[in-house]
C-alpha positions as CSV (number, residue, x, y, z in Angstrom):
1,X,22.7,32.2,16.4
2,X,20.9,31.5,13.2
3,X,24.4,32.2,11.2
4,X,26.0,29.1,13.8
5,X,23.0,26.5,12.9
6,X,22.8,27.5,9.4
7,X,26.9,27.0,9.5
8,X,27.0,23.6,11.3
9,X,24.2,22.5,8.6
10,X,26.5,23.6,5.6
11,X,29.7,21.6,7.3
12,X,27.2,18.7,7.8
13,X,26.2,18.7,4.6
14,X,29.9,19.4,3.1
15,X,31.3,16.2,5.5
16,X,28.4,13.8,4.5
17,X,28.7,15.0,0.8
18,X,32.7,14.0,1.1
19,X,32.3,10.8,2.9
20,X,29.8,9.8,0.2
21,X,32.2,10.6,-2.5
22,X,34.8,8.5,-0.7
23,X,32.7,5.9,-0.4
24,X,31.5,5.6,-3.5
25,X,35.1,6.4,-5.3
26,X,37.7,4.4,-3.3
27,X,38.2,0.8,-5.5
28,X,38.6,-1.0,-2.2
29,X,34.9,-0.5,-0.9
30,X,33.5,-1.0,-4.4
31,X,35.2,-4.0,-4.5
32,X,33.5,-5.2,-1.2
33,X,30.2,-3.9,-2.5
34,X,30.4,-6.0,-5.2
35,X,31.2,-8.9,-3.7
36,X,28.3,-9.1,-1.3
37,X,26.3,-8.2,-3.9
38,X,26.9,-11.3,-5.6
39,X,28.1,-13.1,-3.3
40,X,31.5,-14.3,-3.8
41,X,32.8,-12.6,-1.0
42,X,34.4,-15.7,1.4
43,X,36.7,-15.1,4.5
44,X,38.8,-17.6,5.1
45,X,40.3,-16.4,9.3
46,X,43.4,-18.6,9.1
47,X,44.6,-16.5,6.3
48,X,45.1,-12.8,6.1
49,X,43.7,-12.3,2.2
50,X,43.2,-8.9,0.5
51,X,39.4,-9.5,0.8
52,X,40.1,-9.5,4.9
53,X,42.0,-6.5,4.9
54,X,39.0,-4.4,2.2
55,X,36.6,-5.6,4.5
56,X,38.1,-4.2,7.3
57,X,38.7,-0.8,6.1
58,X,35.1,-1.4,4.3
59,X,33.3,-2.0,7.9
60,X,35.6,0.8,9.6
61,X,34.5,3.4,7.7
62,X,30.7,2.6,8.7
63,X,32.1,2.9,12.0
64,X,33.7,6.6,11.0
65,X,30.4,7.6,10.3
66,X,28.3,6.0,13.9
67,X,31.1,8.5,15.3
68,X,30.1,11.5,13.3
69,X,26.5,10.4,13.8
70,X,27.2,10.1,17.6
71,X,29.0,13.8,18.1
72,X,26.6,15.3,16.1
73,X,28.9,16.0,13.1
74,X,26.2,14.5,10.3
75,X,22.9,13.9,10.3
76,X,21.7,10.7,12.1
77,X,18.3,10.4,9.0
78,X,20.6,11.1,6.0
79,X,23.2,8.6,7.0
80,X,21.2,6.4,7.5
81,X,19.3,6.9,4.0
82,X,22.9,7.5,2.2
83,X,24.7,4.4,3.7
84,X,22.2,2.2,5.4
85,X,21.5,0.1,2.6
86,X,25.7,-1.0,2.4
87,X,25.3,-1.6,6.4
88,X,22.8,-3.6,6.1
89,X,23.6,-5.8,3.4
90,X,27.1,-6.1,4.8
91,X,25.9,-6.9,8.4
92,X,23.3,-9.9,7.4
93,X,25.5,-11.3,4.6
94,X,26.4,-14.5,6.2
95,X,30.4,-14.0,6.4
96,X,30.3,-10.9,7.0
97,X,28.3,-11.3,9.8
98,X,30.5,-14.4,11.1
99,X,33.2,-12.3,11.1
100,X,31.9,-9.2,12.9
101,X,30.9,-11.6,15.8
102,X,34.5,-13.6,15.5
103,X,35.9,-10.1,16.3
104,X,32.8,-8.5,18.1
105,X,35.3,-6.7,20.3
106,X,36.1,-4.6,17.3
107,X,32.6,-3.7,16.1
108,X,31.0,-2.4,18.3
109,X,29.5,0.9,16.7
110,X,29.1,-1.1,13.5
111,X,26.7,-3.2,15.3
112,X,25.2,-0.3,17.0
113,X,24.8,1.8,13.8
114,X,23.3,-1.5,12.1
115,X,21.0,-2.0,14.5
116,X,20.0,1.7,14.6
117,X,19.7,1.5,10.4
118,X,17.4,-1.7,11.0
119,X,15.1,-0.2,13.5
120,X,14.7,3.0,11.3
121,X,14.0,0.6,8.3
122,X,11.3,-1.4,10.4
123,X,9.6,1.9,11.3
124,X,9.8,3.2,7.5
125,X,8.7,0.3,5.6
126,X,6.1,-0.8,8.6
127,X,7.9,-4.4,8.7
128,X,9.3,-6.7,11.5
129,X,13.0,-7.2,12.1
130,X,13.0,-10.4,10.6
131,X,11.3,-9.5,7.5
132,X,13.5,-6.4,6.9
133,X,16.8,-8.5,7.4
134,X,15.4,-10.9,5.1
135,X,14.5,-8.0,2.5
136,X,18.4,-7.2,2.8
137,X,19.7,-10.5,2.6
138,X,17.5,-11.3,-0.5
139,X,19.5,-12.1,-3.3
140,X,19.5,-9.4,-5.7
141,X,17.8,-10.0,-9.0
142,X,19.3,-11.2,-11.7
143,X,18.8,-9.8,-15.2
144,X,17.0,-12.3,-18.4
């Protein structure tokens, strides 16, 4: 028994070690990241535009890992601690956001894991929901 937990922990470990690298290697995601970051990303629905299609693959692969989280596959905690930050930001940046409603059909475990990071985050940092979305919605510092 303990050889089957201690092996669904190493292949938890191996698949959230993986998707981390993906995330944080693939150009298309880093491009979103930046982009909300600074805030230049704009989403313009009556045009298809490269930005559209990042942000889709971009917000499904948070939706990849609510499934993992959801069967079990991953740790619910270190998701959340590896990619809630990028969920977050993404889901309170004001097109982003606008967007994920427009299609709301398409998003619904995006919304779910968001609102699952942003409960977690109210309980760690003792705030209320309006103070942690305005926490990740802040923009970020600039440098003098």
């Amino acid at each position: 028994w303990r050889q089957l937990v201690q092996g669904k922990a190493i292949a938890s470990a191996d698949l959230l070690a993986k998707l981390q690298n993906n995330f944080c290697s693939e150009p298309c995601y880093q491009g979103i990241v930046r982009k909300i970051e600074k805030r230049e990303l704009t989403l313009d629905r009556q045009t298809v535009s490269e930005d559209m299609l990042n942000l889709d693959n971009y917000l499904g692969f948070f939706e990849v890992v609510k499934h993992c989280i959801d069967q079990g596959v991953i740790d619910r905690n270190r998701a959340h601690r590896l990619f809630g930050y990028y969920v977050l930001r993404a889901r309170y940046y004001t097109p982003v956001s606008k967007y994920i409603m427009d299609t709301a059909d398409y998003w619904v475990d995006l919304r779910a894991l968001a609102d699952e990071v942003l409960a977690l985050e109210q309980e760690r940092r003792r705030l209320s929901q309006e103070e942690v979305v305005n926490y990740y919605t802040a923009a970020p510092a600039t440098p003098t």
